[in-house]
Residue frames relative to the residue before (quaternion, step in Angstrom):
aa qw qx qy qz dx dy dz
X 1.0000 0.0000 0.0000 0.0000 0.00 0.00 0.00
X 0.7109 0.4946 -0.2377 0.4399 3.59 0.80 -1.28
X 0.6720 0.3604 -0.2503 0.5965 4.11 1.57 -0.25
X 0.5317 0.5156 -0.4303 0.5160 3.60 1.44 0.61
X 0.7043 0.5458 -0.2225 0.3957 3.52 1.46 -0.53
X 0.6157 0.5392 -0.1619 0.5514 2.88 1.81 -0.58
X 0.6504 0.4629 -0.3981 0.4519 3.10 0.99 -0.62
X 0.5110 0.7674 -0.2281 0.3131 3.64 1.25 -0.96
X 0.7547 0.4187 -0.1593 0.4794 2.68 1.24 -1.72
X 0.5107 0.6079 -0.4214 0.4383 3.44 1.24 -0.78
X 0.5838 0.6303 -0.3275 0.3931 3.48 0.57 -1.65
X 0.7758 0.4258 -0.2385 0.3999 3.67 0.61 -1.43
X 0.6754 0.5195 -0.2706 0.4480 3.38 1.18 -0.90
X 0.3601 0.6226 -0.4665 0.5149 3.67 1.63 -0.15
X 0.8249 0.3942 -0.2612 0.3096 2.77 -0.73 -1.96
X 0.6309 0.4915 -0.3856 0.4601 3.82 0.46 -1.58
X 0.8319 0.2544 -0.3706 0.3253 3.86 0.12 -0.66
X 0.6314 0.4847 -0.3776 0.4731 3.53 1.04 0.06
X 0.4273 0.5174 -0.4785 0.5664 3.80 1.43 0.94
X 0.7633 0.3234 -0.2916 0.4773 3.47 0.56 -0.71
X 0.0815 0.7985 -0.5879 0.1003 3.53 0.20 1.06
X 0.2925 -0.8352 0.4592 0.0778 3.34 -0.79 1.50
X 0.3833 -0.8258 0.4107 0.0499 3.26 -0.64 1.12
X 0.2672 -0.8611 0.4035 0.1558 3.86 0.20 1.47
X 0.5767 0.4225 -0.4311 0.5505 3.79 1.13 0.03
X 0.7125 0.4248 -0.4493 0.3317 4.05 0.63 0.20
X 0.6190 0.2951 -0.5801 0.4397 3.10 1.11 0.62
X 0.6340 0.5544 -0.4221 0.3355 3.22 0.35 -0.10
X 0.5971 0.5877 -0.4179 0.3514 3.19 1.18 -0.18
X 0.4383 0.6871 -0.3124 0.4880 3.59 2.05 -1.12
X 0.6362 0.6274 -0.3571 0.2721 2.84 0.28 -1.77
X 0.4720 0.5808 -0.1825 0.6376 3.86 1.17 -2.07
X 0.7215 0.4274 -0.3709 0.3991 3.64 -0.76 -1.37
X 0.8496 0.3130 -0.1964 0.3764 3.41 0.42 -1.58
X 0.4084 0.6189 -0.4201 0.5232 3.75 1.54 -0.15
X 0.8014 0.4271 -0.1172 0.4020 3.69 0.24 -1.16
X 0.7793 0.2005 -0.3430 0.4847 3.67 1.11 -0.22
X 0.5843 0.4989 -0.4505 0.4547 3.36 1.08 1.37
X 0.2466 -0.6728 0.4661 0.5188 4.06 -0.04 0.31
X 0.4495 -0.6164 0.5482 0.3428 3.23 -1.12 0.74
X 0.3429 -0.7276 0.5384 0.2512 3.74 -1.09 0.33
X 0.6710 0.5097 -0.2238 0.4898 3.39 1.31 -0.81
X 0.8065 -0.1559 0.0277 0.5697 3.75 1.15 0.30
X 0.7821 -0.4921 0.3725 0.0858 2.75 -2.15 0.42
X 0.2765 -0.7800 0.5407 0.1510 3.78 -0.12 1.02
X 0.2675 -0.8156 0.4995 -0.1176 3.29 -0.96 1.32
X 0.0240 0.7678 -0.6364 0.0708 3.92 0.30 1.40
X 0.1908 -0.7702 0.6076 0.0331 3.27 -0.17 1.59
X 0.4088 0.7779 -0.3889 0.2767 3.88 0.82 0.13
X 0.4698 -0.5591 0.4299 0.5310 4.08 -0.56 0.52
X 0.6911 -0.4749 0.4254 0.3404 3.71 -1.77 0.54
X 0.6181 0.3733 -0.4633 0.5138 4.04 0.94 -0.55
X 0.6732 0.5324 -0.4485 0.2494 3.74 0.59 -0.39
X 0.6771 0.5354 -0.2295 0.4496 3.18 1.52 -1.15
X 0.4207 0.7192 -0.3949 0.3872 3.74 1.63 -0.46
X 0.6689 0.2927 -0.1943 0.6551 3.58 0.90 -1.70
X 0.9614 -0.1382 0.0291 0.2361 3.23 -0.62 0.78
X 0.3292 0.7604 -0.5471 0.1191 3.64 -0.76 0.38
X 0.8207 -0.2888 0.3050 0.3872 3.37 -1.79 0.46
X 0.2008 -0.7547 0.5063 0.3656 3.63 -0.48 0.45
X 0.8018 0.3651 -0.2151 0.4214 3.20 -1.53 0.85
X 0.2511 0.6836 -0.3878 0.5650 3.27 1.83 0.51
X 0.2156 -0.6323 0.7425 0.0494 3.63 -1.65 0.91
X 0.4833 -0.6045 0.6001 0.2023 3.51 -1.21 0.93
X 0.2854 0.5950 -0.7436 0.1077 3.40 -1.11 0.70
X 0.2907 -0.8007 0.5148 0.0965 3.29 -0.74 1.65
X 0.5151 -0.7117 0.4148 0.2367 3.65 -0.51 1.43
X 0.8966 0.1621 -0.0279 0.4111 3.36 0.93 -0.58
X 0.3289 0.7117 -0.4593 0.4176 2.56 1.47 1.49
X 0.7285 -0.4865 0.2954 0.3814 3.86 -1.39 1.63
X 0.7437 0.3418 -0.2089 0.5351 3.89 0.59 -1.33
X 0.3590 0.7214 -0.5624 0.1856 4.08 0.10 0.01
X 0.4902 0.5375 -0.4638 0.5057 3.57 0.73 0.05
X 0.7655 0.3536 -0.1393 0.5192 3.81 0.72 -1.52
X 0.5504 0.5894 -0.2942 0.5130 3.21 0.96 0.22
X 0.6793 0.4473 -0.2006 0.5461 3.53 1.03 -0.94
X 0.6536 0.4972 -0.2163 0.5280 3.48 1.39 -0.89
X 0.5722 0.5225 -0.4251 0.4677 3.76 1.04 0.15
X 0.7295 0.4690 -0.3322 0.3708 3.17 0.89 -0.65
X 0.6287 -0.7046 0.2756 0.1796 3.30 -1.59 0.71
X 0.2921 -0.8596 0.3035 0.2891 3.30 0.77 1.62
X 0.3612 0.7389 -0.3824 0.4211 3.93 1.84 -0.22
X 0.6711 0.2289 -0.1967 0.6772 4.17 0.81 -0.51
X 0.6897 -0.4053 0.5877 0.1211 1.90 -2.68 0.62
X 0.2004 0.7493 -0.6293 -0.0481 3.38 -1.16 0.54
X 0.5553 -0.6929 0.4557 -0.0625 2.64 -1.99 1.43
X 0.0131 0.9472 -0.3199 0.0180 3.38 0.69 0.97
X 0.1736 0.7291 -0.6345 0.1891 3.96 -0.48 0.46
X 0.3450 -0.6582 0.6589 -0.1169 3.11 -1.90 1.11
X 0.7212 -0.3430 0.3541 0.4867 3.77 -0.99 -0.19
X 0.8752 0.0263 0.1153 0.4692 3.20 0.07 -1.44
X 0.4800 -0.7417 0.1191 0.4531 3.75 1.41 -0.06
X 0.3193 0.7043 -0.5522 0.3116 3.63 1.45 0.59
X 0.7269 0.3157 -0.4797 0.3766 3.73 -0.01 -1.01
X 0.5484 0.6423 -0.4207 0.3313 3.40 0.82 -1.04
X 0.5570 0.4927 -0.3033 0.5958 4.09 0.55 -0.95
X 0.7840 0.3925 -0.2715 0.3970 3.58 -0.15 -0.95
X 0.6301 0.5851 -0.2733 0.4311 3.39 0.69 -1.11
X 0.5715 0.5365 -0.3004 0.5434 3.81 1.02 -1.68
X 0.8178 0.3512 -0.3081 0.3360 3.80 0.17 -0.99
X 0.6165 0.4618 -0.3917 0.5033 3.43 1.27 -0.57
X 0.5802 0.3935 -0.5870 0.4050 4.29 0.77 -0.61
X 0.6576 0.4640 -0.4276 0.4116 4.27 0.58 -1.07
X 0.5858 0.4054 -0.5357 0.4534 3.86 0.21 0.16
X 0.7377 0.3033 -0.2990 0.5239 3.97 0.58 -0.87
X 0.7017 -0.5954 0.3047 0.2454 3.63 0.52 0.72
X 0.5034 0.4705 -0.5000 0.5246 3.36 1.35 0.96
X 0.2488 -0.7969 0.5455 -0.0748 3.62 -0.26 2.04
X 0.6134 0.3684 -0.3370 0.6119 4.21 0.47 -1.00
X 0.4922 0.5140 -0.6565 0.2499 3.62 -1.04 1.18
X 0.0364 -0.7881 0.6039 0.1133 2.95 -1.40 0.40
X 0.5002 -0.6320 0.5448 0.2316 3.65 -0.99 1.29
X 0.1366 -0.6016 0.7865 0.0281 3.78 -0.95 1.35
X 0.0380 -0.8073 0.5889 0.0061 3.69 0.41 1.13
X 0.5061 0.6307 -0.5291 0.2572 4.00 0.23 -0.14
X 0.4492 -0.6949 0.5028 0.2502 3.45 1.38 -1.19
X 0.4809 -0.5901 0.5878 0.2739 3.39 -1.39 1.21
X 0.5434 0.5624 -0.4277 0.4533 4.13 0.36 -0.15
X 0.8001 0.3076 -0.2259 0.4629 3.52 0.87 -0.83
X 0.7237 0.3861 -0.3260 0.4700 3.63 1.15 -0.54
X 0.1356 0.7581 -0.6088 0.1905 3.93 0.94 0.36
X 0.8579 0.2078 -0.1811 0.4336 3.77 -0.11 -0.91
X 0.7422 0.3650 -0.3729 0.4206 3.67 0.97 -0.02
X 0.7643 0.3345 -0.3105 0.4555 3.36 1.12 0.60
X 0.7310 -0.4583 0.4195 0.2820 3.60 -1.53 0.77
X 0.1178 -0.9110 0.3879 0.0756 3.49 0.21 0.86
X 0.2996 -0.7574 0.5533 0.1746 4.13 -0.60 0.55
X 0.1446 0.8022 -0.5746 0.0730 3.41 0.32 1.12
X 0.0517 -0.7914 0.6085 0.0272 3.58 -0.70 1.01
């Protein structure tokens, strides 16, 4: 009886911890959430999205660099490779791409907020203009 209870409990203490399955893109998604609803001081937020995307909405305090705009090479080279930039996109592809094309032209302090404005709509303070 007393190795039927134990086993039980074990059994329960299984199951309960293999319900609470922890998900490695929600912190990281905070992490973003909590980057974005403070102005960073240490750098420059980056809405690498097209200008009609960034119109309806974006991160406040966010600069437009359009991801798929003809001059984005000379663009990337204006900025000041001396800060930090914060980068993020719709959904996080341009945002990934973008980070690898500023570290090839020598902007190195960035960090991909790869989750995406698409995913942080309701947990941030939006800048609709």
């Amino acid at each position: 009886m007393k190795s039927f209870i134990i086993s039980m409990v074990t059994l329960f203490a299984i199951v309960t911890c293999a319900q609470k399955k922890i998900d490695p893109d929600a912190s990281a998604k905070q992490a973003s959430i909590n980057v974005l609803k403070t102005t960073p001081t240490d750098g420059i937020i980056l809405d690498v999205r097209t200008p009609e995307e960034f119109k309806n909405g974006h991160v406040p305090q966010a600069k437009n660099l359009n991801f798929y705009a003809d001059n984005r090479a000379d663009l990337i080279a204006e900025l000041d490779p001396s800060k930090k930039y914060y980068v993020y996109c719709g959904g996080g592809v341009r945002s990934g791409k973008m980070v690898a094309e500023m570290n090839e032209l020598g902007i190195t302090n960035t960090v991909d907020l790869h989750d995406g404005f698409n995913n942080w709509q309701g947990d941030i303070q939006l800048d609709i203009q």
